[in-house]
C-alpha positions as CSV (number, residue, x, y, z in Angstrom):
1,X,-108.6,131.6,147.2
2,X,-106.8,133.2,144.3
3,X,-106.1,136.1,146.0
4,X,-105.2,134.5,149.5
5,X,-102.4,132.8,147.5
6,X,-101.4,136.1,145.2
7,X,-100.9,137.9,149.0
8,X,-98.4,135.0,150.2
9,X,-97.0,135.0,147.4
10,X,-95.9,138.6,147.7
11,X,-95.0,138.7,151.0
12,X,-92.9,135.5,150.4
13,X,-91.3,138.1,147.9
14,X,-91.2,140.8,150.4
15,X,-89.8,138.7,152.8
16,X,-87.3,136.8,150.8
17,X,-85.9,140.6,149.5
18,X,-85.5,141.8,153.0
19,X,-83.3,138.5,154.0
20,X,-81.4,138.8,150.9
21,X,-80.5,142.4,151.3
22,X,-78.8,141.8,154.2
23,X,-76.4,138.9,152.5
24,X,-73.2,141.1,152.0
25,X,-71.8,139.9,149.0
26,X,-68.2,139.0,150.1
27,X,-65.1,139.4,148.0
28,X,-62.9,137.3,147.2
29,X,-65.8,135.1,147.1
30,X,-65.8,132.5,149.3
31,X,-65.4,128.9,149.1
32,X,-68.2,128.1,150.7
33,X,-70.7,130.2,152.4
34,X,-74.2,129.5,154.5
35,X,-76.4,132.3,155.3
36,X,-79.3,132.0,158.0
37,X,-81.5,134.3,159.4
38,X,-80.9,137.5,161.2
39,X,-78.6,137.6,164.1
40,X,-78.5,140.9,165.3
41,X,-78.7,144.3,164.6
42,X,-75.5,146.0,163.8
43,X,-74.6,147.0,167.3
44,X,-72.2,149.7,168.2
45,X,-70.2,147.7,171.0
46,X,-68.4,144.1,170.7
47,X,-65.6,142.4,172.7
48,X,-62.9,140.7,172.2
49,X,-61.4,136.8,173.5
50,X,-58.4,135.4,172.4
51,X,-57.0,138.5,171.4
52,X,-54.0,138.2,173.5
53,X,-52.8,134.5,171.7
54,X,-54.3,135.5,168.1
55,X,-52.9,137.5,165.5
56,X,-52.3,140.8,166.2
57,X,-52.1,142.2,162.8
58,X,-55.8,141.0,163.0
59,X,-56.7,142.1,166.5
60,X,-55.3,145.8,165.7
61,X,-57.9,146.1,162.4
62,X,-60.9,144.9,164.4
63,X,-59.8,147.7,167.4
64,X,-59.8,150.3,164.3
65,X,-62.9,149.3,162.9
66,X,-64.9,148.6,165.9
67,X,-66.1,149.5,169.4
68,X,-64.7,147.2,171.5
69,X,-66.0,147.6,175.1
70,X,-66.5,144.3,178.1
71,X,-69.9,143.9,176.8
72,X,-72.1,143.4,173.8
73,X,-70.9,141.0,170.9
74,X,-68.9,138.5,172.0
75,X,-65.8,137.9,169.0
76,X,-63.7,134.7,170.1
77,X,-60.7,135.3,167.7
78,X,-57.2,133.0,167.2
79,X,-55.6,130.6,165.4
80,X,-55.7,126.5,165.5
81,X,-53.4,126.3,168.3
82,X,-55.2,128.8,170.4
83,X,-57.0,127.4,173.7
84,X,-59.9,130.0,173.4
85,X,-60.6,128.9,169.8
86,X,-60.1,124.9,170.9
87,X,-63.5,123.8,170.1
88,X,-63.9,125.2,166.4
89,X,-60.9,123.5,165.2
90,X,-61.9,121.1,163.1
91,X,-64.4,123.3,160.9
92,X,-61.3,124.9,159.3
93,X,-60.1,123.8,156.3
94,X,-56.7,122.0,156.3
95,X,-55.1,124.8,153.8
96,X,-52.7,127.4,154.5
97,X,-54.7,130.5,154.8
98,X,-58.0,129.1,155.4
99,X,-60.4,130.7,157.8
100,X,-63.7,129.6,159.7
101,X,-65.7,132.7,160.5
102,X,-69.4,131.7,162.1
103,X,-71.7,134.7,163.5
104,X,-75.2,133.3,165.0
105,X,-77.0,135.1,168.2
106,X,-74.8,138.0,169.8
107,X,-71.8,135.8,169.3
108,X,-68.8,136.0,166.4
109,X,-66.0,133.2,165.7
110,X,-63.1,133.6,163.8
111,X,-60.7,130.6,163.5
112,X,-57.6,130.9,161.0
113,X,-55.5,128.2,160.0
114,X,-52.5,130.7,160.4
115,X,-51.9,134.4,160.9
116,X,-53.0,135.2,157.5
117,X,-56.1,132.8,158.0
118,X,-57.6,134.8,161.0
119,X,-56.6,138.3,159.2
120,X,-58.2,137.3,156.4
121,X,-61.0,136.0,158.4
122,X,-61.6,139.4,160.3
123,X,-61.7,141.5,156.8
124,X,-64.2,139.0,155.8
125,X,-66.2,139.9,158.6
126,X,-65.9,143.8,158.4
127,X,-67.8,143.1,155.2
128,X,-70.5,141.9,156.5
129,X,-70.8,144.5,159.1
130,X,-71.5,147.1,156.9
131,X,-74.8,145.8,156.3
132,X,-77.5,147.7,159.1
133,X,-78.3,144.2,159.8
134,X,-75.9,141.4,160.6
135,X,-77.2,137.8,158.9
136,X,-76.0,134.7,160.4
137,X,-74.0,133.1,158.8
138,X,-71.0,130.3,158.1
139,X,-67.8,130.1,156.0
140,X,-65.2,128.1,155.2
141,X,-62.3,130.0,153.1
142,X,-59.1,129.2,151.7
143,X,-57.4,130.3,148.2
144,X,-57.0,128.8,145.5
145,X,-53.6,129.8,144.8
146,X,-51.0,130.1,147.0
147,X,-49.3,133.3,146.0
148,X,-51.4,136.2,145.0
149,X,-50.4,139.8,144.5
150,X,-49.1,142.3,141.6
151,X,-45.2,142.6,140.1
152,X,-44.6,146.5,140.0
153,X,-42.5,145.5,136.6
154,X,-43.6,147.9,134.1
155,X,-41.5,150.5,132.0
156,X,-42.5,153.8,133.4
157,X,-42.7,155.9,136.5
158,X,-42.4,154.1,139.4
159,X,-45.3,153.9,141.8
160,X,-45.1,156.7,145.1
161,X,-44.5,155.7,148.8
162,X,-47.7,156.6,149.5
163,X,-48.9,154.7,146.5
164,X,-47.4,151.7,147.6
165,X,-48.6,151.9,151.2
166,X,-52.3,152.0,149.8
167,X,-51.9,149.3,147.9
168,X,-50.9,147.1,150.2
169,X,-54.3,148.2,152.6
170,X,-55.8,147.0,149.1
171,X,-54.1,143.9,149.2
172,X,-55.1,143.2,152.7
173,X,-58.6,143.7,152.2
174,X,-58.8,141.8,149.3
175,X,-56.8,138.9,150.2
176,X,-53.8,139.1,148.0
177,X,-50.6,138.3,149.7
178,X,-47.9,139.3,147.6
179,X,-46.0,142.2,146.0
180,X,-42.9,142.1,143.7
181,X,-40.9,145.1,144.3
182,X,-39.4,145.8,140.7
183,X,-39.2,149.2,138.7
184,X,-37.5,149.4,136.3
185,X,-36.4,152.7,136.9
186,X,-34.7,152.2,140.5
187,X,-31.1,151.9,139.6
188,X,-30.2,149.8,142.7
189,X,-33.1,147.3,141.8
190,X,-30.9,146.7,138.0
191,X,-30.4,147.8,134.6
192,X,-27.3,149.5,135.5
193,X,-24.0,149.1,137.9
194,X,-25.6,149.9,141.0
195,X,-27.7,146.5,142.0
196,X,-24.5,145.1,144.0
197,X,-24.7,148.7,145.9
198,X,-26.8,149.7,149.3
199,X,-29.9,151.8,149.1
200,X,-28.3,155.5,150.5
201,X,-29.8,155.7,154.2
202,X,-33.1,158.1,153.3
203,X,-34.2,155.1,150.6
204,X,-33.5,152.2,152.9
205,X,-35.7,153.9,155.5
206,X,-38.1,154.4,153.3
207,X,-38.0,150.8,151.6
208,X,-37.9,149.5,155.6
209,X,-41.4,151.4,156.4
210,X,-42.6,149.5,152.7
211,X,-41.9,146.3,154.2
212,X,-43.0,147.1,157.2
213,X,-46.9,148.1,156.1
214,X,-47.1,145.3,153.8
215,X,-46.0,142.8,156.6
216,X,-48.9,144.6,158.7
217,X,-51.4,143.6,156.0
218,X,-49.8,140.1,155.1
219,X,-48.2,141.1,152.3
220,X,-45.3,139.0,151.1
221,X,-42.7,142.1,150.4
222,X,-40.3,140.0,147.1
223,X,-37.4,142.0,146.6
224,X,-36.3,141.4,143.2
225,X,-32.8,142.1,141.5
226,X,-32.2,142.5,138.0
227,X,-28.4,141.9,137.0
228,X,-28.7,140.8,133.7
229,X,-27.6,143.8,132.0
230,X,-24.5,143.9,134.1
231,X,-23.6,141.0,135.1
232,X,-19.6,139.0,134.9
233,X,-19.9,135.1,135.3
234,X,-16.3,134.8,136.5
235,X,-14.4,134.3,139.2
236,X,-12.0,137.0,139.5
237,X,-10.5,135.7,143.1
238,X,-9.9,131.9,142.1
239,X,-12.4,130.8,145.2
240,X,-14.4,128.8,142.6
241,X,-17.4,131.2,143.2
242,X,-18.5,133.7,140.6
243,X,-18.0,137.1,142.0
244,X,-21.7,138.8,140.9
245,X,-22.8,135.5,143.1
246,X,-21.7,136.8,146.2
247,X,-22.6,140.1,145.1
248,X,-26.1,139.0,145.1
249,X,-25.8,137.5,148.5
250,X,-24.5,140.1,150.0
251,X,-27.2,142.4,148.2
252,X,-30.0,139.5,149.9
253,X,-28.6,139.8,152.9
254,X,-28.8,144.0,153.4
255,X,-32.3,143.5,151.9
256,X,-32.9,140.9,154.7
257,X,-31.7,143.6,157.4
258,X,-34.6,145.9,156.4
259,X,-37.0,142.7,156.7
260,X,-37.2,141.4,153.2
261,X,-38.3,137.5,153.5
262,X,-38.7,136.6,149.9
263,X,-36.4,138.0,147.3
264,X,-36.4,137.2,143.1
265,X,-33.8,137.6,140.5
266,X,-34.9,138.8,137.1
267,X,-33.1,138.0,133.5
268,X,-35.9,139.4,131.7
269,X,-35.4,142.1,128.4
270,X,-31.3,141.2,128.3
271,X,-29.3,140.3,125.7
272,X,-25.8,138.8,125.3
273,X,-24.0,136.9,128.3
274,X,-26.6,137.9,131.2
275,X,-28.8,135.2,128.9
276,X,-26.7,132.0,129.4
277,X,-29.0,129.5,131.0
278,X,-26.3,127.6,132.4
279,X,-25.1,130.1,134.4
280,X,-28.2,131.7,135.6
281,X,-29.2,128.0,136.9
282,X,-25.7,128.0,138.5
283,X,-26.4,131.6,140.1
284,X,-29.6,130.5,141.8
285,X,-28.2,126.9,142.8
286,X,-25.6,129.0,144.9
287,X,-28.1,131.4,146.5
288,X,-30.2,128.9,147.3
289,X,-27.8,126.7,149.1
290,X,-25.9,129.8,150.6
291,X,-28.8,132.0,151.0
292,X,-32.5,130.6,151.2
293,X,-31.2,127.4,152.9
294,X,-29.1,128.8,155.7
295,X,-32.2,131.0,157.1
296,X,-34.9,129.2,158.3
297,X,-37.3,132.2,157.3
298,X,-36.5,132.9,153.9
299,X,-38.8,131.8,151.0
300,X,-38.0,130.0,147.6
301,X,-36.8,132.6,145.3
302,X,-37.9,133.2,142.6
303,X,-36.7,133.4,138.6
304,X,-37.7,136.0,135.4
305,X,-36.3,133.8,132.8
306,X,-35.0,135.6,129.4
307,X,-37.5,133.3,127.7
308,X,-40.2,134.4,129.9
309,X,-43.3,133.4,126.7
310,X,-43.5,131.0,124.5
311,X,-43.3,132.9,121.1
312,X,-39.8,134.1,123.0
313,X,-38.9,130.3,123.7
314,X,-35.8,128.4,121.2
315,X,-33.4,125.7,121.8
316,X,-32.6,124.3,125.5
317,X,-32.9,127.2,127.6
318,X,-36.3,126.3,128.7
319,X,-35.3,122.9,130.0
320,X,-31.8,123.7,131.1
321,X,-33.6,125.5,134.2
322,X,-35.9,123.1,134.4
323,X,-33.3,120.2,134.6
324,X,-29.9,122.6,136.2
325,X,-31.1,124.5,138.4
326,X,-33.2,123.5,142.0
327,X,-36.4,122.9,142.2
328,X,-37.4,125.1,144.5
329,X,-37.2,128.0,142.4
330,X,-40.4,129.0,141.0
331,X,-39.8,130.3,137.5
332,X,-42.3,133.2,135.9
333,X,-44.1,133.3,133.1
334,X,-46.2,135.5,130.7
335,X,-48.2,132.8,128.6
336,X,-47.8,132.5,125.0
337,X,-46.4,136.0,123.9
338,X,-45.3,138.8,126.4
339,X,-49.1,140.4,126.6
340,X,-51.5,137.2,127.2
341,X,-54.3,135.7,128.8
342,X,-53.5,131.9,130.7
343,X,-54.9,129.0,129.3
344,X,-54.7,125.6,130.5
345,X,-52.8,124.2,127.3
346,X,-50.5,127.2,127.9
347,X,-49.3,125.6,131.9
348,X,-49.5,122.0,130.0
349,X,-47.0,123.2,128.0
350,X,-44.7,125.5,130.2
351,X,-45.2,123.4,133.1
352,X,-43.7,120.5,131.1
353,X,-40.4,122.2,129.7
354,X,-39.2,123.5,133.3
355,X,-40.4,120.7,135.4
356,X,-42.2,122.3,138.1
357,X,-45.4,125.1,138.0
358,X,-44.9,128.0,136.6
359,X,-45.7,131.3,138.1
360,X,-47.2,133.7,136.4
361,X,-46.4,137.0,135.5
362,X,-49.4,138.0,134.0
363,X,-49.0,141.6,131.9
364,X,-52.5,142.9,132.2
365,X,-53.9,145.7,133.1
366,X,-49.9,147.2,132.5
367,X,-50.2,149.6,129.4
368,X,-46.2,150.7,128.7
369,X,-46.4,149.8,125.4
370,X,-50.2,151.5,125.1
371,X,-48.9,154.9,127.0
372,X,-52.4,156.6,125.9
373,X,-55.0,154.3,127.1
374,X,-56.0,152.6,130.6
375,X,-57.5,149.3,130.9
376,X,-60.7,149.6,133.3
377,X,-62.6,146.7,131.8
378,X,-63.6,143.3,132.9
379,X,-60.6,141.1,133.3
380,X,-61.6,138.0,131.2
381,X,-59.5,135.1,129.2
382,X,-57.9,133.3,131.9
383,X,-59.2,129.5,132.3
384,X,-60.7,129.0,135.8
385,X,-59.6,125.2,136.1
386,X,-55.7,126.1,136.3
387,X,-55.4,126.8,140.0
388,X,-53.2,123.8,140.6
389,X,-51.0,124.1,138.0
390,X,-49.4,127.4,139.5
391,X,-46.9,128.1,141.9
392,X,-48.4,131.4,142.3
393,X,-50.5,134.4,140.0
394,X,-49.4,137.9,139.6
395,X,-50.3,140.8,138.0
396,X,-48.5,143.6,136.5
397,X,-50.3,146.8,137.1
398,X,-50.6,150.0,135.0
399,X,-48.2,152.7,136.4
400,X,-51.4,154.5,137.8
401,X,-51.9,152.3,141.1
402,X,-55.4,153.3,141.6
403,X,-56.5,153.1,137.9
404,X,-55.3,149.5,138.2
405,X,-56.9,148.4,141.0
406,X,-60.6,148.2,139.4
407,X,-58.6,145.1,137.6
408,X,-57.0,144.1,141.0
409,X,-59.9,143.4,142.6
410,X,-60.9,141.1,140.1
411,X,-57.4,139.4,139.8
412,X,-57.9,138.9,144.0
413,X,-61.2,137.6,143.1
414,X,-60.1,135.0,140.1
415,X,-57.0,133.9,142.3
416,X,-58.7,133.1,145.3
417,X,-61.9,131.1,143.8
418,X,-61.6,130.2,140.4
419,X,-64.4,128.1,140.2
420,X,-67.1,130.9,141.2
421,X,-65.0,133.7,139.4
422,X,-67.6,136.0,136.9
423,X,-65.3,138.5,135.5
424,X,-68.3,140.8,134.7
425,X,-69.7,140.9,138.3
426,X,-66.5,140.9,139.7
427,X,-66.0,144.2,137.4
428,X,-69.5,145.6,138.4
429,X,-68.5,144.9,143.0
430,X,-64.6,146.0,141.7
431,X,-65.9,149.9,141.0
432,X,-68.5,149.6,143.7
433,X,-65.9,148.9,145.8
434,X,-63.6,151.6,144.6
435,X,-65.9,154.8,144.2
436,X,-68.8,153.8,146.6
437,X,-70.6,157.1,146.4
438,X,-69.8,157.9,143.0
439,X,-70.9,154.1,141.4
440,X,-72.8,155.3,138.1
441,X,-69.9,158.0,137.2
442,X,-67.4,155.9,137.7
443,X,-69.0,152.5,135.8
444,X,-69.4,155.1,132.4
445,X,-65.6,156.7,132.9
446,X,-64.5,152.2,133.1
447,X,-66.9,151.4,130.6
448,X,-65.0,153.2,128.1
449,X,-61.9,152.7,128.2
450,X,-61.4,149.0,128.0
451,X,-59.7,147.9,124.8
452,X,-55.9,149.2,123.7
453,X,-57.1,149.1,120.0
454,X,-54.5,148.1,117.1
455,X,-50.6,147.4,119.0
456,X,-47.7,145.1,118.8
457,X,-48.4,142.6,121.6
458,X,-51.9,141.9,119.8
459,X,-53.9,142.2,122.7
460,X,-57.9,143.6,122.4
461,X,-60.8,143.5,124.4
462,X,-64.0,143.5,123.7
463,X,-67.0,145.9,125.0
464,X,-65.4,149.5,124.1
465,X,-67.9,152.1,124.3
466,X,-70.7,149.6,124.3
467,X,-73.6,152.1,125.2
468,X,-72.3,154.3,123.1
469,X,-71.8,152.1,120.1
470,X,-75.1,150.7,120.2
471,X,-76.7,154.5,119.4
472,X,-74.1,155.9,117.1
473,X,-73.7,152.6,114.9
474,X,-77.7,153.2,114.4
475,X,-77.3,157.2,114.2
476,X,-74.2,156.2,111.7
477,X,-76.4,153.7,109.3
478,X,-79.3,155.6,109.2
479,X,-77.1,159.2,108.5
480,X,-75.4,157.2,105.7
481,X,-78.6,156.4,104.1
482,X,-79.8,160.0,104.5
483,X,-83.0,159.2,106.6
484,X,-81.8,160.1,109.9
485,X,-84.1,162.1,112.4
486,X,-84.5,163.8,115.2
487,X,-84.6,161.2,118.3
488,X,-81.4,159.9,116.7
489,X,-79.7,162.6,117.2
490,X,-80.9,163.1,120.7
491,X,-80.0,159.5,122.0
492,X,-76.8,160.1,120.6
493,X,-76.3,163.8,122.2
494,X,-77.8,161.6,125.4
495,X,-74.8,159.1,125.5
496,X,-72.3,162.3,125.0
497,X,-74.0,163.9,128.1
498,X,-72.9,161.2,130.0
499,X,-69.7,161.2,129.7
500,X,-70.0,164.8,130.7
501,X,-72.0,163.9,133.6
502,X,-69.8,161.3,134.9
503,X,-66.5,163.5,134.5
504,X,-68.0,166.0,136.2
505,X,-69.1,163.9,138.9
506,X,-66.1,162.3,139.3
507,X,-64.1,165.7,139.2
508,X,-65.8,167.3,141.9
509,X,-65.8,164.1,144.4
510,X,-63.4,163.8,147.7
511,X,-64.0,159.6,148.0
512,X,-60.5,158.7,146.2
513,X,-58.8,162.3,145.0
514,X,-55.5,160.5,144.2
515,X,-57.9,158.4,141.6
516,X,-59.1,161.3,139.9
517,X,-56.0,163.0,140.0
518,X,-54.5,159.7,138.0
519,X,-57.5,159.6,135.4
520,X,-58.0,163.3,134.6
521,X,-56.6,163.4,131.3
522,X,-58.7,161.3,130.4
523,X,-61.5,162.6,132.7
524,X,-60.8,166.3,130.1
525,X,-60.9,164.0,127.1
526,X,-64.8,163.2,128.2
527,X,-65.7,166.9,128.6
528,X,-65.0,167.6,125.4
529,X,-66.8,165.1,123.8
């Protein structure tokens, strides 16, 4: 009898493995999520209904990724309002965004609340079809947080077209819907004379196609302006409207000709009269009333204060925008210093001198103040019960876009689901996701090069090296003492192989080349360890 139950115990096992092999691990993770048994193999051929009233940002990515022919499985695809979509209705959540996605017996449904809902819902399901074997399965998705993207913010060289158009497929596969176009180093962007000033016809072509490919992967393209530096608050033509005002609108409005929807103004890093609080309240009253409000498909713009942290924050500024200027602006914020993780005491706080939510400006994984080191470690500290008190989460990157990204995926991941957000598997599916075939190389390159060590903004993280440490701290005590020996040394001449393993690995691989060709000073670094 023993052994009648030890066998069904194992092939309980067996069959329990098999089921759970095929549940694709989806990312962002979802809301909520109800897998059943197998549906069908992964068949070459599916087809398409509703794809002439649904979303066709969505419709085009299934046609890329799949064989659509008039038979096989059936995908009835649209949006609420859609008649071929009518009866699933109600099983989507009543957020903007959401998604119901359902696959049982040679039949797929994807229903989105909106555009974005159904896209989203569709790279959902190109997840799951990568397994051999297609699970059946339920969800019911929606984010967290209404805005999430990255700012491209940082000091340093500005990210490539290319670059750009990459990121924003990244975006759309991992559900972040919003970039903040911002370098520093683009003279018609700020920092100099040339903000009031059109792009010259090559760069406006260019910033058009930008637009363009993030639109295509619902990407909210924010064109942001920074006057501050250069910037007159009076009204040279007695109209009782500041000059730089309407220089600004105009600015919008040529930005709105290339597509731009959603545009910012940043004060951040300035000194001297650009930092009046009165009159950057007064500036963003007037292009909201004669801007934002006389489209009907413009979003709320948004502000970079001068006091953008708390440790930055004195006197009335603070609450002079919160009290002056409209309340439709979303204001930005870094946290309690300019390099900081977000608490909840932290949106308490900020949330309670500008009255509104804040939205974030989060500077992490950016390193312009840390030039020699990447961050390609877990993204941990921020507190997973702060979703409502946002106006929106962003991230500012690294200047190496795909270096960044292995901290993207998690910030898509923590901004769409808080509540079910692990920042260690998150970090584990993040360089999965991003070097597929080269998993183990790639995991020891990130596993070392995760804390900044001693600098000015304060920030460390913890876990540098830990394979490593955990030898050489033994080698290290026992070589001090004088009694070291001869497997010592080898586990420690073990851990320096790997990193000459996984550099040479990564070197020689074709998945992501732009990647390596971004990490491979610190790839040479590794050899010659």
């Amino acid at each position: 009898m023993g052994k009648i139950k030890l066998l069904l115990l194992l092939l309980f096992c067996s069959l329990t493995s098999i089921i759970l092999a095929q549940q694709v691990t989806i990312s962002p993770i979802p809301q909520t999520i109800s897998w059943g048994e197998k549906a069908f193999e992964n068949t070459t051929s599916y087809f398409l209904t509703g794809s002439q009233t649904a979303d066709q940002d969505a419709v085009k990515l299934l046609q890329s990724k799949l064989v659509l022919n008039t038979t096989g499985v059936e995908i009835i695809i649209g949006e609420k309002e859609d008649s071929a979509v009518a009866e699933y209705i109600a099983e989507v959540p009543d957020f903007n965004e959401a998604y119901f996605l359902k696959i049982e017996t040679g039949r797929i449904i994807i229903v989105g609340a909106d555009e974005s809902g159904t896209f989203y819902g569709v790279q959902s399901l190109l997840q799951i079809l990568s397994s051999p074997e297609v699970m059946s399965v339920t969800i019911k998705d929606y984010p967290n947080v209404t805005e999430r993207g990255i700012i491209e913010g940082y000091y340093g060289n500005p990210y490539s077209h290319q670059a750009r158009q990459r990121l924003f497929r990244f975006f759309g596969e991992n559900k972040m819907n919003v970039y903040i176009y911002g370098p520093k180093d683009d003279p018609y962007h700020g920092f100099g004379t040339k903000w009031r000033d059109p792009y010259p016809s090559a760069q406006a072509a260019q910033m058009k196609e930008l637009i363009d490919a993030a639109h295509q992967n619902k990407v909210n393209f924010v064109w942001a302006v920074h006057p501050g530096n250069n910037i007159s608050w009076t009204d040279n033509n007695s109209d009782g409207i500041v000059d730089d005002f309407v220089a600004c609108k105009n600015k919008f409005q040529l930005m709105y000709d290339l597509g731009v929807r959603s545009f910012a103004v940043f004060f951040d890093d300035i000194g001297g009269v650009g930092a009046d609080p009165v009159n950057q309240a007064k500036m963003m009253n007037y292009l909201t009333t004669e801007f934002v409000n006389k489209k009907t498909d413009v979003s709320p713009l948004l502000l970079c204060p001068t006091q953008y942290n708390k440790s930055w924050s004195s006197g009335t500024y603070l609450s002079i925008l919160g009290t002056q200027m409209d309340k439709s602006v979303r204001i930005m914020w870094t946290g309690n210093s300019v390099v900081d993780m977000i608490n909840k005491s932290d949106m308490d706080w900020i949330n309670a001198q500008i009255s509104r939510k804040a939205y974030i400006w989060l500077n992490y994984p950016v390193t312009d103040y840390c030039v020699d080191h990447l961050l390609m470690g877990p993204t941990y500290g921020n507190d997973l019960n702060i979703a409502s008190q946002l106006s929106g989460f962003t991230a500012n990157p690294m200047e190496y876009a795909e270096a960044s990204k292995v901290a993207l995926y998690s910030i898509a991941d923590y901004s769409w689901n808080m509540s079910k957000y692990n920042s260690n598997s998150s970090w584990q599916r993040g360089i999965k996701y991003l070097m597929p075939d080269n998993y183990e190389a790639y995991r020891v390159f990130c596993e070392n090069n995760i804390d900044l060590g001693p600098t000015g903004h304060g920030l460390r993280r913890t876990g540098e090296s830990a394979a490593f440490k955990t030898v050489s701290d033994a080698f290290m005590t026992n070589f001090t003492a004088g009694n070291y020996n001869v497997a010592q040394i080898n586990a420690l001449s073990e851990q320096f192989q790997r990193f000459i393993n996984s550099s040479n690995e990564l070197s020689s691989s074709t998945y992501n080349t732009y990647l390596i060709e971004e990490i491979k000073p610190w790839m040479d670094v590794f050899s010659l360890m």
